[in-house]
ZAROVEX-71349 format. One record per residue (C-alpha): residue number from 1; x, y, z; residue in three letters. Coordinates in nm, 2 decimals. Layout:
BEGIN
<node senu="NUM" east="X" north="Y" up="Z" sevo="ALA"/>
...
//
This chain:
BEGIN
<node senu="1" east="-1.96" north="0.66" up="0.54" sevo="UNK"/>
<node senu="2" east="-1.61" north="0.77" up="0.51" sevo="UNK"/>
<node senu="3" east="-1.34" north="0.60" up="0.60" sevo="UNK"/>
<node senu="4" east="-1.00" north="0.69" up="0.77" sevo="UNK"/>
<node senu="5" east="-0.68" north="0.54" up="0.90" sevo="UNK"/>
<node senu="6" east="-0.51" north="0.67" up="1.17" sevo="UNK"/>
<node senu="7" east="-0.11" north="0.65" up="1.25" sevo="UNK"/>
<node senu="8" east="-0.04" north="0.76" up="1.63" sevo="UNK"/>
<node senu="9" east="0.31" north="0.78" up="1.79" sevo="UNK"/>
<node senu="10" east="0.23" north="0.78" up="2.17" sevo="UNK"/>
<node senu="11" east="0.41" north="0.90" up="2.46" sevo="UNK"/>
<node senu="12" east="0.67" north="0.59" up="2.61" sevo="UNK"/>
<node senu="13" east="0.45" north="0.32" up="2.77" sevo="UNK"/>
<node senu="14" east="0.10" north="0.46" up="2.69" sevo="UNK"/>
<node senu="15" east="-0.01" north="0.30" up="2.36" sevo="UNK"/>
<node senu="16" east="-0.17" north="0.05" up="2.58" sevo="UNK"/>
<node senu="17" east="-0.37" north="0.30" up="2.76" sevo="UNK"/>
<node senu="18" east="-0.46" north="0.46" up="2.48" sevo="UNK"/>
<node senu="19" east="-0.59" north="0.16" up="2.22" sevo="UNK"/>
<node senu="20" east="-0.75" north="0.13" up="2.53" sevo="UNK"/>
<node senu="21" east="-0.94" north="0.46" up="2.54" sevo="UNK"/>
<node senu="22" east="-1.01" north="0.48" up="2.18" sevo="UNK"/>
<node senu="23" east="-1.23" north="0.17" up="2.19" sevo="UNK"/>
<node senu="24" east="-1.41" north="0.24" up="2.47" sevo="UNK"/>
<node senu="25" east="-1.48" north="0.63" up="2.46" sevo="UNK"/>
<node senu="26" east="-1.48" north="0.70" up="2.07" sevo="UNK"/>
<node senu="27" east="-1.76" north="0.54" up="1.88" sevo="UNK"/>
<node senu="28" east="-1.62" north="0.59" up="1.52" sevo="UNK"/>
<node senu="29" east="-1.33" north="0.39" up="1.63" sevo="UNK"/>
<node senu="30" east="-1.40" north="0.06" up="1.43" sevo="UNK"/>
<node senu="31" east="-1.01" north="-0.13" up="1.52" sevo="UNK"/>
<node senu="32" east="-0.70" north="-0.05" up="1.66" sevo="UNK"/>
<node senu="33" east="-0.38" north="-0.24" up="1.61" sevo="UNK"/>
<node senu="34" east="-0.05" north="-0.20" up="1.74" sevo="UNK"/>
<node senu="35" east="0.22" north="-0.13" up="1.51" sevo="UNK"/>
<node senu="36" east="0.60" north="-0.18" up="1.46" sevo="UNK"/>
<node senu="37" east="0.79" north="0.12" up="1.35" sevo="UNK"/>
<node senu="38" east="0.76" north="0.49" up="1.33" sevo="UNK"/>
<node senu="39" east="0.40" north="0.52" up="1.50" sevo="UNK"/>
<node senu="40" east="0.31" north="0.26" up="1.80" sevo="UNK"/>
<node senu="41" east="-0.10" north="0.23" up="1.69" sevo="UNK"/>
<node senu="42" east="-0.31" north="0.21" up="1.37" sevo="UNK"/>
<node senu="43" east="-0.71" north="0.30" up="1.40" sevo="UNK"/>
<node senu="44" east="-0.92" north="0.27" up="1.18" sevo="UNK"/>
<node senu="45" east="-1.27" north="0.46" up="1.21" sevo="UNK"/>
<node senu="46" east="-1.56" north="0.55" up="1.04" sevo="UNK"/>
<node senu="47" east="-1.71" north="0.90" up="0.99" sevo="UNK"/>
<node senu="48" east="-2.08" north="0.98" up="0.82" sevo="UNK"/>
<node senu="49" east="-2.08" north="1.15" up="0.52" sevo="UNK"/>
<node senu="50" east="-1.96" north="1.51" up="0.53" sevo="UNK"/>
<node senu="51" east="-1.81" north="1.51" up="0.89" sevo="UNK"/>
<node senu="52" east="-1.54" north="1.72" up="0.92" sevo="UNK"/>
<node senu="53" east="-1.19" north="1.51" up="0.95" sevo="UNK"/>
<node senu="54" east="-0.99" north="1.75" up="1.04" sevo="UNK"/>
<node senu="55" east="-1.21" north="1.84" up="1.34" sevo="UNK"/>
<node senu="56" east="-1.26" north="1.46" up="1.46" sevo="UNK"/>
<node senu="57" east="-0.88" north="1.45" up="1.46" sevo="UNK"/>
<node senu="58" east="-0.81" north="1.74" up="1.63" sevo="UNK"/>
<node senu="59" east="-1.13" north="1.72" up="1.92" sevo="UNK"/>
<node senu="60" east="-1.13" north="1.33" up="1.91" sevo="UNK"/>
<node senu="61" east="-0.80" north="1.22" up="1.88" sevo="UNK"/>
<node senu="62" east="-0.52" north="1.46" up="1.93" sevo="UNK"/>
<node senu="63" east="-0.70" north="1.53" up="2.28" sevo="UNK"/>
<node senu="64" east="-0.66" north="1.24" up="2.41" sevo="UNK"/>
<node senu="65" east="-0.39" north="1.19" up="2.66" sevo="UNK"/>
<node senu="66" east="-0.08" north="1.01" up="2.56" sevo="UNK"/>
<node senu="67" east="-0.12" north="1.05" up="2.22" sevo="UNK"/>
<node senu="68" east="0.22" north="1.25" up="2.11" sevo="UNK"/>
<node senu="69" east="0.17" north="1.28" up="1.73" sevo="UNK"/>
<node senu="70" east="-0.07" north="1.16" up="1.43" sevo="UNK"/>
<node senu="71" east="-0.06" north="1.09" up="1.07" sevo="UNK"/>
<node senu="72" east="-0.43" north="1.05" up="0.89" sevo="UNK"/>
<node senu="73" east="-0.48" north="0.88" up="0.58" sevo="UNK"/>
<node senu="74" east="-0.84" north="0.91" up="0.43" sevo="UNK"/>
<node senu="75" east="-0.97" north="0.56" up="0.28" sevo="UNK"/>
<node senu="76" east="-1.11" north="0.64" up="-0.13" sevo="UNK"/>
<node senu="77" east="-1.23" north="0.24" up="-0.17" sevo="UNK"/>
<node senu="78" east="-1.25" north="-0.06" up="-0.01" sevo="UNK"/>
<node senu="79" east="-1.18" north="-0.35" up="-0.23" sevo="UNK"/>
<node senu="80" east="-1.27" north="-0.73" up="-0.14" sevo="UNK"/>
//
């Protein structure tokens, strides 16, 4: 599995609506927290091996309505 973060800035008074719609509708969506600062959420999902990021960002994500802008971060380890 591969693991990404997700920064989105959403449009004014939709980050609600969208946390929203990322848990329920995509199923690689593992958390979403709000945030303080330059981007209003922070998701955190799970691909399988060799998916294409930049695809799930772009179909997934980006498509989704009242998401403005995104920043992705790709996960190397997870330490405990």
């Amino acid at each position: 599995m591969q693991t990404i973060f997700i920064m989105i800035k959403c449009d004014l008074g939709k980050a609600y609506s969208v946390a929203d719609e990322l848990v329920q509708d995509v199923e690689q969506v593992s958390e979403v927290h709000s945030t303080s600062g330059q981007y209003d959420l922070l998701v955190k999902c799970y691909l399988k091996d060799g998916a294409d990021i930049g695809h799930f960002v772009n179909e997934k994500i980006q498509t989704l309505s009242g998401i403005k802008d995104t920043f992705t971060l790709i996960a190397f380890k997870a330490f405990s």
